[in-house]
C-alpha positions in Angstrom: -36.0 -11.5 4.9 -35.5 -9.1 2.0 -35.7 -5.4 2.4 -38.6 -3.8 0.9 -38.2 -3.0 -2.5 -40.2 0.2 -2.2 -37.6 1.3 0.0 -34.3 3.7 0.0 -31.4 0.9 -0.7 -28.9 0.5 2.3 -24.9 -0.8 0.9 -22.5 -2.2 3.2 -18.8 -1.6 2.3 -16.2 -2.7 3.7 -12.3 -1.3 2.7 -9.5 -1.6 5.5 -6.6 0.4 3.3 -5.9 3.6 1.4 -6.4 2.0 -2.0 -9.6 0.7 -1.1 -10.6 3.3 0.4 -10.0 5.6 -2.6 -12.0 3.0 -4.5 -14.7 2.6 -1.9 -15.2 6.4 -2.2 -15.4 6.5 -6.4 -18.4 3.6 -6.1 -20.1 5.7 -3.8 -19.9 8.5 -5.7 -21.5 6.8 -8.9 -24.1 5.0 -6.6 -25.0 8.2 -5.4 -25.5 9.8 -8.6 -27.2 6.8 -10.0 -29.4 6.1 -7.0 -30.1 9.7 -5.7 -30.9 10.3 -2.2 -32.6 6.9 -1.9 -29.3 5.5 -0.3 -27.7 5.0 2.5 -24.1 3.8 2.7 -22.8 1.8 6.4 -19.2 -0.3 6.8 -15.7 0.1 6.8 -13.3 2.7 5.2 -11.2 5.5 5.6 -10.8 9.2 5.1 -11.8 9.1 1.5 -15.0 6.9 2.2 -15.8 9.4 5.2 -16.0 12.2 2.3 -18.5 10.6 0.6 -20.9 10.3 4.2 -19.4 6.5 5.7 -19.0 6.7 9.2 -16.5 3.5 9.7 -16.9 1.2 12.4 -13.5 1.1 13.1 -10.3 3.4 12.3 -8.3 1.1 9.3 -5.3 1.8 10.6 -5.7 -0.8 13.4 -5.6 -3.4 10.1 -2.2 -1.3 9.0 -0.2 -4.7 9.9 2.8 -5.6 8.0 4.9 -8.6 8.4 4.0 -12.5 9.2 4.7 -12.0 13.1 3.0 -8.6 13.8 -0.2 -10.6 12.4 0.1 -13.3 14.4 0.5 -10.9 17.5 -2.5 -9.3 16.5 -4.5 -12.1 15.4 -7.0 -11.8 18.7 -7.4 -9.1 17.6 -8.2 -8.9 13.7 -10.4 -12.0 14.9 -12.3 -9.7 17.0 -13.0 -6.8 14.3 -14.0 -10.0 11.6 -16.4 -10.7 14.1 -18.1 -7.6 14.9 -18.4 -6.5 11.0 -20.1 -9.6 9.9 -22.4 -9.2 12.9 -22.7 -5.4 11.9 -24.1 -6.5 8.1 -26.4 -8.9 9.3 -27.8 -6.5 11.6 -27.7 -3.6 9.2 -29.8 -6.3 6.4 -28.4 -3.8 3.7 -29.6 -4.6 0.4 -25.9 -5.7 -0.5 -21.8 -6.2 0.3 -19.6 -4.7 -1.2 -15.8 -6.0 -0.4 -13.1 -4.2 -1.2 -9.6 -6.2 -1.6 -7.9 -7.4 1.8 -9.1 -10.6 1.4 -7.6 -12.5 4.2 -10.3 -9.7 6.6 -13.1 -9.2 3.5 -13.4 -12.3 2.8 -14.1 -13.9 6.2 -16.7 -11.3 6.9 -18.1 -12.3 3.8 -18.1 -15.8 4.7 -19.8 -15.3 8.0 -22.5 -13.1 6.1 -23.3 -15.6 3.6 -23.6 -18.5 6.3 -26.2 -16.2 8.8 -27.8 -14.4 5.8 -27.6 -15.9 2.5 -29.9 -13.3 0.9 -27.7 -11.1 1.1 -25.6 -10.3 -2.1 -21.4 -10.2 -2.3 -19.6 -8.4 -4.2 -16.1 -8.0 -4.2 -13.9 -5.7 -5.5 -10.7 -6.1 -6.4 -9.8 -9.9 -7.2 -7.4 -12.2 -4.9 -4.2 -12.9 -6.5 -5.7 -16.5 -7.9 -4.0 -16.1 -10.8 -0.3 -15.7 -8.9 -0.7 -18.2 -6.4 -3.6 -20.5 -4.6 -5.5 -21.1 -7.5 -8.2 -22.9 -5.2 -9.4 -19.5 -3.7 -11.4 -18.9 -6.9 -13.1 -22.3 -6.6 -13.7 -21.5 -2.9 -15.1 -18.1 -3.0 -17.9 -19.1 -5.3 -20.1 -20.2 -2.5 -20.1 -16.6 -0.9 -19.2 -14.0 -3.5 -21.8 -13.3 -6.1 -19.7 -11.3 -8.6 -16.0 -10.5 -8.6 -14.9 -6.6 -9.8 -11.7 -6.9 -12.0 -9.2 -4.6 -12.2 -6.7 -6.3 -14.5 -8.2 -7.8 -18.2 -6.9 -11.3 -17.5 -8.7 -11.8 -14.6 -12.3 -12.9 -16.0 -10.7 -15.5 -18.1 -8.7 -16.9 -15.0 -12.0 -17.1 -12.9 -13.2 -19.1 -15.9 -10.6 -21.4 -16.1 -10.7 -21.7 -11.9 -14.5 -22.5 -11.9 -15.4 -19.1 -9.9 -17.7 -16.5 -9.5 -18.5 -14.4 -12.2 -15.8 -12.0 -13.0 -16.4 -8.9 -14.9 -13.0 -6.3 -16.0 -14.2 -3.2 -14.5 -11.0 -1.1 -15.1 -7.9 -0.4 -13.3 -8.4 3.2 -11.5 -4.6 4.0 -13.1 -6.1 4.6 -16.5 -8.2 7.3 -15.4 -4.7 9.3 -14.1 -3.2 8.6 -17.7 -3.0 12.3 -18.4 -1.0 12.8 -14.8 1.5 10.3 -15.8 2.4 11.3 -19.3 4.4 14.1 -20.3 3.3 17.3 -22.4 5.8 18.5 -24.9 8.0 20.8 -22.3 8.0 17.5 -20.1 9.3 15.0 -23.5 11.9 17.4 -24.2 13.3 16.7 -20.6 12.8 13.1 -20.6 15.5 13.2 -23.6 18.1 15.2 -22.4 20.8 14.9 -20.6 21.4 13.5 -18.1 18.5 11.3 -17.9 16.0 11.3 -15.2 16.3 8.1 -13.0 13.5 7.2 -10.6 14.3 5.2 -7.5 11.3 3.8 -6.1 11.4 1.5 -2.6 8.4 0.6 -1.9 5.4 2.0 -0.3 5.9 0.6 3.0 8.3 0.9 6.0 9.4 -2.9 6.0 9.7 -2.2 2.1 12.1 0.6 2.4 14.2 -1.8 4.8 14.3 -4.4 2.0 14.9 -2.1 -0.7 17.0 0.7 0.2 20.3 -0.7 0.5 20.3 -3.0 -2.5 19.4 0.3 -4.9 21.8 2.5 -3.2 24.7 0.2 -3.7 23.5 0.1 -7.6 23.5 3.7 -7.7 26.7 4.0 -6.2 28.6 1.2 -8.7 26.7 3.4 -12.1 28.0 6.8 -10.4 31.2 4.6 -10.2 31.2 3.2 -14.2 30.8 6.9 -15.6 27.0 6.8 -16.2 25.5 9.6 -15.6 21.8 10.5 -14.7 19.6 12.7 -11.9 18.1 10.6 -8.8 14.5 10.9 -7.9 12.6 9.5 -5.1 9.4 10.5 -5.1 7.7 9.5 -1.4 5.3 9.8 0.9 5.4 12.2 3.9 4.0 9.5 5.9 7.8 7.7 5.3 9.7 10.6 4.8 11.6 9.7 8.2 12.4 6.5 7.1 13.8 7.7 3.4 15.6 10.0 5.2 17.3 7.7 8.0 18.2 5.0 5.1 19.3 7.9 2.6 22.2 8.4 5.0 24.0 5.6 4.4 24.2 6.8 0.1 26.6 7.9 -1.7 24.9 8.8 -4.4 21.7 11.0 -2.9 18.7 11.0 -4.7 16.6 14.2 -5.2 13.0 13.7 -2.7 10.1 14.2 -3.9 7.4 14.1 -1.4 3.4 14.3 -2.0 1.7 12.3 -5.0 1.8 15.5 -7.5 5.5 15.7 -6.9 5.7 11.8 -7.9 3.4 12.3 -10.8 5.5 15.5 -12.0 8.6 12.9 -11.7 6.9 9.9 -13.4 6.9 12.7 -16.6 9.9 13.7 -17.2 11.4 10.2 -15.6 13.7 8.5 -18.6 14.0 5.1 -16.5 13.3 3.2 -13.2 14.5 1.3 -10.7 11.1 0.0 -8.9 9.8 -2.1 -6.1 8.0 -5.1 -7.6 3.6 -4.0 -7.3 1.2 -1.5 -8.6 3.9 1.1 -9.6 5.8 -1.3 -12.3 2.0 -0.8 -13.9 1.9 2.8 -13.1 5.3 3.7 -15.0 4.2 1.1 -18.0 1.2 3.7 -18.3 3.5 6.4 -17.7 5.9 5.2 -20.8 8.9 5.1 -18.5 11.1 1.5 -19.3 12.4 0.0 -15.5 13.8 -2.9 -13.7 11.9 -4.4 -11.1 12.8 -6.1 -7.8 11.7 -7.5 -4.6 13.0 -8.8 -1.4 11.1 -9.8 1.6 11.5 -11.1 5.1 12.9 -15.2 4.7 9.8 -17.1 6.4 7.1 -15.1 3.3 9.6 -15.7 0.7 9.5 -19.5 1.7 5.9 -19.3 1.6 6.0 -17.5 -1.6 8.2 -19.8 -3.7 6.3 -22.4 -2.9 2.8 -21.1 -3.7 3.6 -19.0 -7.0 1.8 -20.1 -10.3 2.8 -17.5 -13.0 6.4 -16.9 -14.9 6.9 -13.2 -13.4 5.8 -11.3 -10.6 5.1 -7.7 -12.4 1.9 -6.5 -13.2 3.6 -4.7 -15.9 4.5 -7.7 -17.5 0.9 -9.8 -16.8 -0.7 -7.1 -18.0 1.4 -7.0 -21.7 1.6 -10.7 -21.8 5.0 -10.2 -22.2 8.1 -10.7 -19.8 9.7 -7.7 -20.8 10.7 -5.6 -17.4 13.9 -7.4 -15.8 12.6 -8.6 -12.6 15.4 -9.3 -9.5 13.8 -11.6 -6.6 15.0 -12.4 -3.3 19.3 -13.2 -3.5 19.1 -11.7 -6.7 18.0 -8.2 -5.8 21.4 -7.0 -5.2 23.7 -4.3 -7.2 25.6 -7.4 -9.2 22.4 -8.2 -10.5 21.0 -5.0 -10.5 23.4 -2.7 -12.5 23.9 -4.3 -16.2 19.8 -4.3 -16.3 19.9 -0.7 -15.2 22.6 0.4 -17.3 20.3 -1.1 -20.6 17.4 0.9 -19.6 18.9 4.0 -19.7 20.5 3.2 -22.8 19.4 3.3 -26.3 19.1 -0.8 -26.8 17.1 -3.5 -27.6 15.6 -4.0 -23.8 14.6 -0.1 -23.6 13.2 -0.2 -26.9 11.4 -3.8 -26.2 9.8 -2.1 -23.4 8.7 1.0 -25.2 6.6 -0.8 -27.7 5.3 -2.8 -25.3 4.0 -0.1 -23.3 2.6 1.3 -26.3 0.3 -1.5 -26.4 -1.1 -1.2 -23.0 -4.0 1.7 -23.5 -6.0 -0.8 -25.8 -5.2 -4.3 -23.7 -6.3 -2.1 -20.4 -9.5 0.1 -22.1 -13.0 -0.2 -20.6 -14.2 2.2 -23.4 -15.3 5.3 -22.6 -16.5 4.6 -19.2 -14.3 4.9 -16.2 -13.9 1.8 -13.7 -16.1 3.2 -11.1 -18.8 3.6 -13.5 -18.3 -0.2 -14.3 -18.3 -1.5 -10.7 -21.3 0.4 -9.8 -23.4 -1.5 -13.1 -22.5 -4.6 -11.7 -23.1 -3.7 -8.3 -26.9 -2.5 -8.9 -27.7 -5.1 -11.5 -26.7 -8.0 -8.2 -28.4 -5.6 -6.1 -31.9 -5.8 -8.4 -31.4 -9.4 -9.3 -31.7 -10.3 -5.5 -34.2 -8.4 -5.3 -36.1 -9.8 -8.0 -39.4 -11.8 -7.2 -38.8 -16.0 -6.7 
């Protein structure tokens, strides 16, 4: 049964980690402005959500899971909380879902929601990863997801191609922080000089770090060793300060830490290179103008997985995002110094690679531009228009 239409409208959301969170919150925002006090918001989501008035069911941090065998170990678990959402939003008969990335828990909620009550709209944003590997997601979610939010441009074409849900580019929320990446003119003049500015950056995660750290201190140590020289900066988190610290020991070359995201945004501008963890950050310094070399390395059993199930010719959303392969990405046995160091070396350099990169960059305000609105205003467009199309009479 459909909620009145006379009514205040009710959302569901559901977000289980910071960046969706952080997302969550900026929807709710617009809704609220858009909708007035004739909303309510119930769900899922974290200290930025709380802000805006969501009272989560559960803490997120229980979903905080890294690693293949720490989610099987929790699985009873995870099981348990997929339950007792779905069962939440069914009893809550808001006047939609919205689903906020983490597909392998958003999207079986969803799932359970559309089979016990199919009148009530799905969104989802933030799109799986159809367009890296299992393809056949975008097929299977059309059943229970009414209209996919996009944060990269490539996506709605892919959904196309995959026979999915609707997909509309809303915006990548990077583009709005733009001005916090790029340099002003004091901030250029240091990006030029001597010696360069060289950002280390490990990951965002503990088991990250582990993979990371050693491989990129070794590199350091062997372009110390050649004569280059350059200033180290890892900007971090304090939430893994300990663990920079502890694996910061066992380099020669130490790194000046940055903790807090102003201090990494202060280093992104005056950065002259990279060396970056594979993810969201090789996107974030291709905003920021700063040429890199990517790499990853994971535990053995996902990179099995992985190598089997990947559909696209590189891994880094810089590079899907220019259409171009033009960050040097090191995966797996190749992210080591041997590997790592000649590609380094070219990116702090004035050659073809740096300056490949550059232009490429350059390109990357126009391929990613949602025109004058910003992504949250897009998402919560879409998110009302489903909303009044359910709603609609017959």
């Amino acid at each position: 049964m459909r909620a009145n239409p006379g009514a205040g409208r009710k959302i569901f959301l559901i977000a289980t980690e910071e960046s969706g969170d952080r997302l969550g919150a900026n929807l709710m925002k617009v809704l609220r402005q858009r909708l007035g006090g004739a909303v309510r918001f119930e769900g899922v989501g974290g200290r930025a959500m709380a802000i805006e008035g969501l009272s989560s069911r559960f803490p997120i941090e229980e979903l905080s899971i890294i690693g293949l065998a720490a989610v099987v170990r929790q699985l009873p678990a995870i099981m348990r909380r997929i339950r007792e959402t779905a069962d939440a939003v069914i009893a809550a008969a808001p006047d939609i879902l919205v689903v906020i990335d983490s597909p392998d828990f958003t999207h079986r909620v969803a799932k359970r929601v559309r089979a016990k009550a199919p009148h009530i709209p799905i969104v989802d944003y933030v799109s799986p990863t159809v367009w890296a590997w299992r393809p056949g997601r975008a097929r299977a979610m059309k059943p229970y997801i009414d209209h996919v939010l996009a944060l990269l441009p490539f996506e709605p074409d892919t959904y196309e191609e995959l026979h999915g849900p609707p997909c509309s580019y809303v915006g990548h929320p990077l583009t709005e922080q733009v001005g916090q990446l790029r340099p002003n003119a004091e901030e250029q003049k240091r990006r030029e000089e001597k010696p360069p500015v060289l950002l280390i950056l490990p990951g965002s995660r503990r088991s990250e770090i582990k993979h990371h750290m050693t491989a990129f201190g070794m590199t350091l140590t062997k372009l110390q060793s050649e004569g280059v020289a350059f200033e180290a900066v890892l900007p971090t988190m304090p939430h893994l300060e300990e663990a920079i610290t502890a694996a910061l020991k066992y380099w020669k070359v130490q790194p000046r830490v940055v903790i807090g995201e102003e201090e990494k945004r202060a280093a992104f501008r005056i950065a002259h290179a990279a060396l970056a963890k594979s993810g969201t950050v090789t996107l974030e310094l291709a905003l920021a103008g700063v040429p890199m070399v990517a790499a990853y390395r994971t535990g053995a059993m996902e990179a099995f997985i992985l190598r089997r199930a990947i559909r696209v010719n590189s891994v880094i959303l810089a590079n899907l995002v220019v259409g171009e392969n033009v960050v040097p990405e090191f995966l797996q046995e190749n992210c080591r110094s041997e590997k790592l160091l000649p590609a380094l070396r070219e990116v702090l350099g004035d050659t073809p690679l740096r300056r490949k990169q550059l232009e490429a960059f350059a390109r990357i305000d126009s391929i990613m531009s949602t025109g004058n609105q910003p992504p949250s205003v897009r998402a919560a467009e879409i998110v009302l228009a489903t909303m009044r199309k359910a709603r609609a009479p017959g």
